[in-house]
N, CA, C and O of each residue as an XYZ file, in Angstrom:
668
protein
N      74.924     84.605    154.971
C      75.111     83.249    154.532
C      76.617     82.970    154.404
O      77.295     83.558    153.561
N      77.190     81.960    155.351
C      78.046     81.591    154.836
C      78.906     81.107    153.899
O      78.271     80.241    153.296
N      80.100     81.198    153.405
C      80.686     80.434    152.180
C      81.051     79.058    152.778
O      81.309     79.045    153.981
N      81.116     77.670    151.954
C      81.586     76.907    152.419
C      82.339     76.278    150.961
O      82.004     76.275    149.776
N      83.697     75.682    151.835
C      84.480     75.371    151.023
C      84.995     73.589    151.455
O      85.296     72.923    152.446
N      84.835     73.439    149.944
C      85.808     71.688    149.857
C      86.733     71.329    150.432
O      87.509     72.269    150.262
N      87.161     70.717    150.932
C      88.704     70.759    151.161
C      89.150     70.035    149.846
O      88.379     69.310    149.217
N      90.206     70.232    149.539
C      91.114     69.719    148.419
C      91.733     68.487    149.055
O      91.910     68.297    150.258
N      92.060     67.611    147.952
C      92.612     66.108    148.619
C      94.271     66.436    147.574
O      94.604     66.917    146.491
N      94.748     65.940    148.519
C      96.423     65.562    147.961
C      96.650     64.685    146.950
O      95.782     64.045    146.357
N      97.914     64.655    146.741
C      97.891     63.638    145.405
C      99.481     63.535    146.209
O     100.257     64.373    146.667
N      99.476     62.245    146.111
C     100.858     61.706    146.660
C     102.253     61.925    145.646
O     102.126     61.900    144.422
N     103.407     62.110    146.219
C     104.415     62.275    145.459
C     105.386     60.830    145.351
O     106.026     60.489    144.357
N     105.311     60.173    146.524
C     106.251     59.006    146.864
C     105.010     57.803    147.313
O     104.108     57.860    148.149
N     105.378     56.852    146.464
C     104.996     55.450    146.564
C     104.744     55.427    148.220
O     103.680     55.092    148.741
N     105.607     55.734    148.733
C     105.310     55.098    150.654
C     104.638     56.264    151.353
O     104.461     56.138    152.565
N     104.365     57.025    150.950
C     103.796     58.127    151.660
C     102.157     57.777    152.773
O     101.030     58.026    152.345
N     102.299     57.464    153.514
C     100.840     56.761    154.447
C     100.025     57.564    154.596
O      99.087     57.143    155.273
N      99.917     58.717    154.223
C      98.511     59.834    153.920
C      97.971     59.086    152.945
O      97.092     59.866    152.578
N      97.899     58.485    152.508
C      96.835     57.568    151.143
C      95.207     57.763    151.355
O      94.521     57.708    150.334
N      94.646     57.955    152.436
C      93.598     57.992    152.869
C      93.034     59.587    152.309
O      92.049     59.508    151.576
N      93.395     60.572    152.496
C      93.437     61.822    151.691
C      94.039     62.234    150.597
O      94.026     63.374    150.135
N      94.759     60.960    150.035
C      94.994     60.790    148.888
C      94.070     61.321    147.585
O      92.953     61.799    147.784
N      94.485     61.228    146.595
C      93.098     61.711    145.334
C      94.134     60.836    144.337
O      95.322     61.049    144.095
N      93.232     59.761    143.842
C      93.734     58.415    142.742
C      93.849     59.893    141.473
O      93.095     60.861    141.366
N      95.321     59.467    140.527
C      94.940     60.017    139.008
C      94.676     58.987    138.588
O      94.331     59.662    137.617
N      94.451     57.867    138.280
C      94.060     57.112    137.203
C      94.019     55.498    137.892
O      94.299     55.153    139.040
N      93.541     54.643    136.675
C      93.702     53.428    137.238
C      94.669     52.530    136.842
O      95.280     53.163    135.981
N      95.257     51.297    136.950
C      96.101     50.880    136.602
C      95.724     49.012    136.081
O      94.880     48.348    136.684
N      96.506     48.483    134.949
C      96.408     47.399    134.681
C      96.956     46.147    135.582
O      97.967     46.387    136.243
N      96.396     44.845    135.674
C      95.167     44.484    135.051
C      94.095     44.819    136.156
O      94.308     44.892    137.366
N      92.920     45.006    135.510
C      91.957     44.857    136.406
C      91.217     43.618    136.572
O      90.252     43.226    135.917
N      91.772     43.097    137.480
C      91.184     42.196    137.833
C      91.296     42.159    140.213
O      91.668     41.390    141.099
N      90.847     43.178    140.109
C      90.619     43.177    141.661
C      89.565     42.653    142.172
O      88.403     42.846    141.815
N      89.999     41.888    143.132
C      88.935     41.265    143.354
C      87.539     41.712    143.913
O      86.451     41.278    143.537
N      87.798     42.783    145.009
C      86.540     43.572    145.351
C      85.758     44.373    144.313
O      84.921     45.248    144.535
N      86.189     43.906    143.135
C      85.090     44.803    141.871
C      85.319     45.751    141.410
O      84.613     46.109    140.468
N      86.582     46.724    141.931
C      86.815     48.144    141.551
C      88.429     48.136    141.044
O      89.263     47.410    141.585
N      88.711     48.944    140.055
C      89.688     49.076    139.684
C      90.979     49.438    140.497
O      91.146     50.541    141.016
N      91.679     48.631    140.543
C      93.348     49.520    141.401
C      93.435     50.561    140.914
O      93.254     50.823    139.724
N      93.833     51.572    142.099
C      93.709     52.950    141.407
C      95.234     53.518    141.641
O      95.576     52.851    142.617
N      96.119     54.189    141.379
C      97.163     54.850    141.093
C      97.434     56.163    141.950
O      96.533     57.001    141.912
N      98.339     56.397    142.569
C      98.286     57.835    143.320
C      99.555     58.302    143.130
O     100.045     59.157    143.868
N     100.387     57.600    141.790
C     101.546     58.499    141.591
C     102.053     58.595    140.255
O     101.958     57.559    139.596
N     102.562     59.578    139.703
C     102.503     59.335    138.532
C     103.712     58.489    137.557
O     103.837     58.329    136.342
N     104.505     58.053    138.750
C     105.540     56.814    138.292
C     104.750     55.303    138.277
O     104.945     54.561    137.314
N     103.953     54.928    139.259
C     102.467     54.234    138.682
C     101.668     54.013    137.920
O     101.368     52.915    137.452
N     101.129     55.235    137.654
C     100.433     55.761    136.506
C     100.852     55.637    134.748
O     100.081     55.550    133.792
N     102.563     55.673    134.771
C     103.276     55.675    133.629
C     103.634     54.386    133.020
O     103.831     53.900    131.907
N     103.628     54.072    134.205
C     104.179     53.031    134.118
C     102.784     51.226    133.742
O     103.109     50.136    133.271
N     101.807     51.552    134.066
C     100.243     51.148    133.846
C     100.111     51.460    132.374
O      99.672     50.578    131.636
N     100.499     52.802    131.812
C     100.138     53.379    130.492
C     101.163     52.400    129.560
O     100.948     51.416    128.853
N     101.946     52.887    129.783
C     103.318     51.931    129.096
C     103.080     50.425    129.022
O     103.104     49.726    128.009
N     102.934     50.193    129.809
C     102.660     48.427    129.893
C     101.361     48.369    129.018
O     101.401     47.475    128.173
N     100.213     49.128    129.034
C      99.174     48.834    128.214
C      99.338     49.248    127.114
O      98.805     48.480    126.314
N      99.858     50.171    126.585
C     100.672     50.351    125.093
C     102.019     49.228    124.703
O     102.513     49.045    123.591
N     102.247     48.836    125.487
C     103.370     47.718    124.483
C     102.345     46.537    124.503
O     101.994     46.093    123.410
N     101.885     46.044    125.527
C     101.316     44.981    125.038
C      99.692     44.952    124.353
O      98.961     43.967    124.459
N      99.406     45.878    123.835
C      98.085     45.877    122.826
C      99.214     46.156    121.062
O      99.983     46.959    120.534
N      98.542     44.832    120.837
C      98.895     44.758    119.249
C      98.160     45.844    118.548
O      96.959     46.030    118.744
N      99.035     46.726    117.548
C      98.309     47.020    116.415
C      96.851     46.511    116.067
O      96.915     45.285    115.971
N      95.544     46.968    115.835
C      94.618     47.059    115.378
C      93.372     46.277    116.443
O      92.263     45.813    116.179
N      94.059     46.376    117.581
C      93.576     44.869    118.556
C      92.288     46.088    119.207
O      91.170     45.731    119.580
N      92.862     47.753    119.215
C      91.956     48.333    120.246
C      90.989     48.930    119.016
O      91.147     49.119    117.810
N      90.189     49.071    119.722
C      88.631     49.572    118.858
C      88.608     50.863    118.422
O      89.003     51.630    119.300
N      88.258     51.465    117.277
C      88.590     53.161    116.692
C      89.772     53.623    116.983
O      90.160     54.740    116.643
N      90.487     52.738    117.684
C      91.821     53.185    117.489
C      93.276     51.895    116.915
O      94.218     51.370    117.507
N      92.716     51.839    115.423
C      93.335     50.751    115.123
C      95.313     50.991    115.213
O      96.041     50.013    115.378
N      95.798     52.228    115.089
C      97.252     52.279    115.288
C      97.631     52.435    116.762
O      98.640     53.127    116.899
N      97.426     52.260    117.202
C      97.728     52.126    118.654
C      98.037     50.719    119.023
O      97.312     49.768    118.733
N      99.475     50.621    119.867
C      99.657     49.761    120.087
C     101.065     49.535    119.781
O     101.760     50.537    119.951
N     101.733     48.393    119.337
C     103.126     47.654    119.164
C     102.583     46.830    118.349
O     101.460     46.330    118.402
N     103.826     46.626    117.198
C     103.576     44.977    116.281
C     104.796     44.195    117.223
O     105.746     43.755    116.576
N     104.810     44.051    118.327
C     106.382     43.103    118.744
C     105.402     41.644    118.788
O     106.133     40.654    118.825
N     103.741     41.256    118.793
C     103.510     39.827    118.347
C     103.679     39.720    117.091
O     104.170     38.670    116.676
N     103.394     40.558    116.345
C     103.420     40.028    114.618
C     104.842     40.308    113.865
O     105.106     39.962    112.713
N     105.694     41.003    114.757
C     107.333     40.496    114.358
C     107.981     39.655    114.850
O     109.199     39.829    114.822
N     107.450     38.423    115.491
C     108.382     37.516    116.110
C     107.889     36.039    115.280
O     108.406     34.922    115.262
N     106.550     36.639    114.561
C     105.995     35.530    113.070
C     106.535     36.008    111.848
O     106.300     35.167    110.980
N     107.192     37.039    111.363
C     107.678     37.342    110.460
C     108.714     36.653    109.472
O     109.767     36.391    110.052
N     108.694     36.339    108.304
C     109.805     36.091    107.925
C     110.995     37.381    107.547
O     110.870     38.203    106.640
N     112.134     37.277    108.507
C     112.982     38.434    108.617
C     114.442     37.408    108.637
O     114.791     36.445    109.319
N     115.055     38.191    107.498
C     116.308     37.049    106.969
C     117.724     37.185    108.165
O     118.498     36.292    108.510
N     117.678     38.867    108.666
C     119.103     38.645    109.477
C     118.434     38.871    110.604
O     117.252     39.215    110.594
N     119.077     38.712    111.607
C     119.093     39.168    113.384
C     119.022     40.603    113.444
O     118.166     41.153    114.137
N     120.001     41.354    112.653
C     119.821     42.600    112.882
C     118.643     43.303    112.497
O     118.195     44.088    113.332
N     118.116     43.200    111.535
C     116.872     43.665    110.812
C     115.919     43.197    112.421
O     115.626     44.121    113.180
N     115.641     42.195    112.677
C     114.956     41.368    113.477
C     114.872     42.416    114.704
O     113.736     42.786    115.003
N     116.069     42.985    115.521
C     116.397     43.707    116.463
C     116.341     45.028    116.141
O     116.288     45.696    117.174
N     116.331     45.565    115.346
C     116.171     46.882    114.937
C     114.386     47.296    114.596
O     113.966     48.446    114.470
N     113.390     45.791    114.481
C     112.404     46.468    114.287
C     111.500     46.229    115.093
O     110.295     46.483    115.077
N     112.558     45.405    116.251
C     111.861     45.138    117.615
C     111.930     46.985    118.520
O     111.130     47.583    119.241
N     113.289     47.317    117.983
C     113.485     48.442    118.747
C     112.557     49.546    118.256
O     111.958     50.178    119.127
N     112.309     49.941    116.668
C     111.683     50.751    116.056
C     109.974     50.806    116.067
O     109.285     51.671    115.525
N     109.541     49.732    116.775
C     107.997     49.031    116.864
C     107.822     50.108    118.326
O     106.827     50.823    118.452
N     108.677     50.084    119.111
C     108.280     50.698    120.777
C     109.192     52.122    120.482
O     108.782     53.142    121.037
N     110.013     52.186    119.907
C     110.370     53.513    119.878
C     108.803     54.961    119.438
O     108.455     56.004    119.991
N     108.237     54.074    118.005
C     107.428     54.331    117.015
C     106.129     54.656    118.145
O     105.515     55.719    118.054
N     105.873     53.900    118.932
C     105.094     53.637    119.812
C     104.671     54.534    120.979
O     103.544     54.878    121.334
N     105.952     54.837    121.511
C     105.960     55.832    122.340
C     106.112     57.163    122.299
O     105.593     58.059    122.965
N     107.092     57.174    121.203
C     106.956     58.746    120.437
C     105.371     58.944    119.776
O     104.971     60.099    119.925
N     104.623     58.243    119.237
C     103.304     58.828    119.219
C     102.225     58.464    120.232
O     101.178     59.111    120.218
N     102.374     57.632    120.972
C     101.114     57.933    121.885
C     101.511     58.162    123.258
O     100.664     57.902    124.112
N     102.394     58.505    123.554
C     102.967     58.871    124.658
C     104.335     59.594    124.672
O     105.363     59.006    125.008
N     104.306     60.919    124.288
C     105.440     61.629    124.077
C     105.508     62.440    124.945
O     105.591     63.613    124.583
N     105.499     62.123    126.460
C     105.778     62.921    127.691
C     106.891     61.843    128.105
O     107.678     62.264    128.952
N     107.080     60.656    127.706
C     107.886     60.112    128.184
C     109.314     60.155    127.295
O     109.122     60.158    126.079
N     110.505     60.183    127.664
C     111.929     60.543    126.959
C     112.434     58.714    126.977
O     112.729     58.271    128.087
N     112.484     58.081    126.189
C     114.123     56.609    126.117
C     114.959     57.017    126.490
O     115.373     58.040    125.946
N     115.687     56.454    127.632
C     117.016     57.148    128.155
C     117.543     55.805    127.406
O     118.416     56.037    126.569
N     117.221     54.626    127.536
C     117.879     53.731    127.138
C     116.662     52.349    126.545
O     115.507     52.121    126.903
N     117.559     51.642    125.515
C     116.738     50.716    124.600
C     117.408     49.391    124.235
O     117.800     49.464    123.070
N     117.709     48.116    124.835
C     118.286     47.495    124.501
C     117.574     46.067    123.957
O     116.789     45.551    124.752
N     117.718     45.605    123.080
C     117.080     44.370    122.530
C     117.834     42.856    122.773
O     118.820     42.918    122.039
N     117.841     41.874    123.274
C     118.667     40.752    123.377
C     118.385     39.707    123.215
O     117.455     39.379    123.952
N     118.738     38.929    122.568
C     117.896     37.469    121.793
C     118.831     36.327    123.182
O     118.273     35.257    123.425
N     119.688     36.535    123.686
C     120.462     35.784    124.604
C     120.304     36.202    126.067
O     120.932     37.118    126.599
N     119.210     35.268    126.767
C     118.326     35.421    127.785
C     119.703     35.077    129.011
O     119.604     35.453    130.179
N     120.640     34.497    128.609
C     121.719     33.980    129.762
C     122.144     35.270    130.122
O     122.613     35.402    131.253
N     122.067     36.294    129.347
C     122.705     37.597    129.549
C     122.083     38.530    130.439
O     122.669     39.451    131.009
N     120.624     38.191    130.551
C     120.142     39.106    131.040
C     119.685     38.280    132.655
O     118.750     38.514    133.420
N     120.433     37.593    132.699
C     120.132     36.525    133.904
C     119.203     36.254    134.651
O     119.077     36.363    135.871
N     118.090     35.640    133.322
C     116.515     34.746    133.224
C     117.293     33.668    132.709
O     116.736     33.221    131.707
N     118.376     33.051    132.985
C     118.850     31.281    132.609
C     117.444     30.639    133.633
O     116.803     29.865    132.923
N     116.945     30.728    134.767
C     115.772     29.827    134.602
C     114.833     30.136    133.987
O     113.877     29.500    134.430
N     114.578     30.692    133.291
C     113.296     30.252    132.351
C     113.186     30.413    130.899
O     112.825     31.340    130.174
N     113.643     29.129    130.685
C     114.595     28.940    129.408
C     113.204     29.269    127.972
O     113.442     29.186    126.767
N     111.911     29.608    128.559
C     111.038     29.359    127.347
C     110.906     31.033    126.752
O     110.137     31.258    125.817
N     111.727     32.169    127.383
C     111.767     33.658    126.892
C     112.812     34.040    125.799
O     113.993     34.329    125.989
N     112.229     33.989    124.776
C     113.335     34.061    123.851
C     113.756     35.382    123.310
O     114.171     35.509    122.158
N     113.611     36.650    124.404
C     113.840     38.005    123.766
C     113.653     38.552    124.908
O     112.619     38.316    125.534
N     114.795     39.539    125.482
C     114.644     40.373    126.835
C     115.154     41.989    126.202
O     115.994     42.204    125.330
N     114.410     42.883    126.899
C     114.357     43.586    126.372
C     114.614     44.266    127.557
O     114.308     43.702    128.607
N     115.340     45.857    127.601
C     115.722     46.363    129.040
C     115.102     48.042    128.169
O     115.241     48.348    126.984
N     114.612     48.626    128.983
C     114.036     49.616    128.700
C     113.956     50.475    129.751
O     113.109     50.220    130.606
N     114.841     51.710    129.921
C     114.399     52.746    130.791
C     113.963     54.188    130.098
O     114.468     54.649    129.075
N     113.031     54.727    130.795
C     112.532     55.922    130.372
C     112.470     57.140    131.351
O     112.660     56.997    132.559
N     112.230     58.191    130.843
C     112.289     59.216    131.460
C     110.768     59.901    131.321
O     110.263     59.984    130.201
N     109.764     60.591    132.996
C     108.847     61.283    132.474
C     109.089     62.000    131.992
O     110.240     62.124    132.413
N     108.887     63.238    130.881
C     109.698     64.502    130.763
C     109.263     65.708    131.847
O     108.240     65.602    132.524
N     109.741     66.326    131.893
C     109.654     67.883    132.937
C     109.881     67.543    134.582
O     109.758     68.344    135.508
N     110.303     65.905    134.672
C     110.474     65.499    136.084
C     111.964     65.171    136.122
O     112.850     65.400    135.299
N     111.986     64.586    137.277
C     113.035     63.630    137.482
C     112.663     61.938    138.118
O     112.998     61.333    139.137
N     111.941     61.652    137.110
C     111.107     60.328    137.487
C     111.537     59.606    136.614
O     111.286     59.866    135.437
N     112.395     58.370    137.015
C     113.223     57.598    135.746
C     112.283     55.752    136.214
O     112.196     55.267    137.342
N     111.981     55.418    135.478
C     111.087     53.908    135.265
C     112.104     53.122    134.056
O     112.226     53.459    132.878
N     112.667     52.159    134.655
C     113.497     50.775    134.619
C     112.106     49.701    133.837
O     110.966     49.498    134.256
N     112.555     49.368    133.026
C     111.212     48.494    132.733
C     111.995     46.897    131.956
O     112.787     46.890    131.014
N     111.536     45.851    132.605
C     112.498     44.429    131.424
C     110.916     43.987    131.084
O     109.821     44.203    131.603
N     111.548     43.044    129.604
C     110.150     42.950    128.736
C     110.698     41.596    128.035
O     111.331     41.384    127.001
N     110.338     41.033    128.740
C     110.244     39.209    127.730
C     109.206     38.741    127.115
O     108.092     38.623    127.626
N     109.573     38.386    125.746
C     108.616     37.512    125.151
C     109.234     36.102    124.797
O     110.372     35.850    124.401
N     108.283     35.340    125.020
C     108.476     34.042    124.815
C     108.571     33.537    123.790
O     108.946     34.446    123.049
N     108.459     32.468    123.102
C     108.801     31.471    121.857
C     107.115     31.357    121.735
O     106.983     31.152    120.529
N     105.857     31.376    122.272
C     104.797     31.790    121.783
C     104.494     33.137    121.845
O     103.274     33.302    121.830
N     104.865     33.738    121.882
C     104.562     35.423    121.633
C     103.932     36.384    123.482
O     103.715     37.529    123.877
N     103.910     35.512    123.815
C     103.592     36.341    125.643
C     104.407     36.953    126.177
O     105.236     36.506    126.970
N     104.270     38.213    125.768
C     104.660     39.039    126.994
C     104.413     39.362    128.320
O     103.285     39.562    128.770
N     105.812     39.435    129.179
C     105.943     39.465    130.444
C     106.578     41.435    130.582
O     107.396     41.936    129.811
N     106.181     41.862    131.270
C     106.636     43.395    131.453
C     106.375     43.548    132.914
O     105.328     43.373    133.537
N     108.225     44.122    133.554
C     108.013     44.014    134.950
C     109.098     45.487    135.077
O     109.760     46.058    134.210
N     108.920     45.766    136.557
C     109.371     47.075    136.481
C     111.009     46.327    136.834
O     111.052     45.208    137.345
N     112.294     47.099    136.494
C     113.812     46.712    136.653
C     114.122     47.292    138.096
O     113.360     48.002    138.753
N     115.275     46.893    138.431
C     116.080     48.102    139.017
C     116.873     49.131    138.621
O     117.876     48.737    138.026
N     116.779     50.369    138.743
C     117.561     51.617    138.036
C     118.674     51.769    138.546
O     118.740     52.106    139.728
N     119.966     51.534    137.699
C     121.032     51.633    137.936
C     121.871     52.942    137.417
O     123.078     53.181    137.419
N     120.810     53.640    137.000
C     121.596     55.694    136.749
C     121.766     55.979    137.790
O     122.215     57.093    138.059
């Protein structure tokens, strides 16, 4: 009797890699809303991190089910009464720092910047984001660096898009 064996499927290293077809998805990615019914699926793990991250900053505190600390307060600090700017910016920074050091501590902050002056971060057209936020991270044990900008608006919506990396 013969043995017969699986073949093993790859897992992609680079976004452009066109073997995708023998690809093997790790995970899926936000939002799901595809239209053929099935979740976008992920085949790298700068994808993958980057899906996780975005769904941890934007789930408020107590919003996910049995897991009420999970998440970011950056909607329920922008209703706060908070007397200086600095306090204001320091607990915008300490909300995602707090955040990522516990539910995702494979990833390293290389950098964290908070900015209430949107001309700076040159979104002058779209004058309704009243907080840009520049965020790069590091996976740890790689060399996989994710650029991330994060606006919220004057009603509390967050926008989270990947940057360009300038290390």
């Amino acid at each position: 009797m013969a043995a017969t064996f699986r073949r093993k499927r790859t897992v992609l290293l680079n976004e452009g890699d066109a073997n995708i077809k023998n690809a093997k998805p790790i995970g899926v990615t936000i939002p799901f809303n595809n239209p053929s019914g099935i979740f976008f699926q992920s085949y790298t793990n700068r994808i993958q991190v980057f899906s996780n991250l975005k769904n941890l900053l934007m789930t408020a505190k107590g919003e996910r089910y049995m897991l009420p600390d999970f998440g970011t307060e950056l909607k329920f600090i922008l209703f706060e009464n908070i007397t200086t700017e600095e306090d204001f910016l320091d607990r915008i920074d300490g909300t995602i720092r707090d955040a990522i050091s516990t539910w995702m501590p494979y990833i390293l902050i290389e950098n964290l910047e908070v900015k209430l002056n949107l001309s700076e971060d040159g979104r002058v057209d779209e004058p309704d984001h009243a907080i840009g936020i520049s965020l790069s991270v590091k996976i740890s044990g790689t060399n996989i660096y994710l650029p991330i900008q994060i606006f919220i608006s004057t009603t509390g919506n967050l926008q989270i898009e990947e940057a360009l990396y300038n290390g």
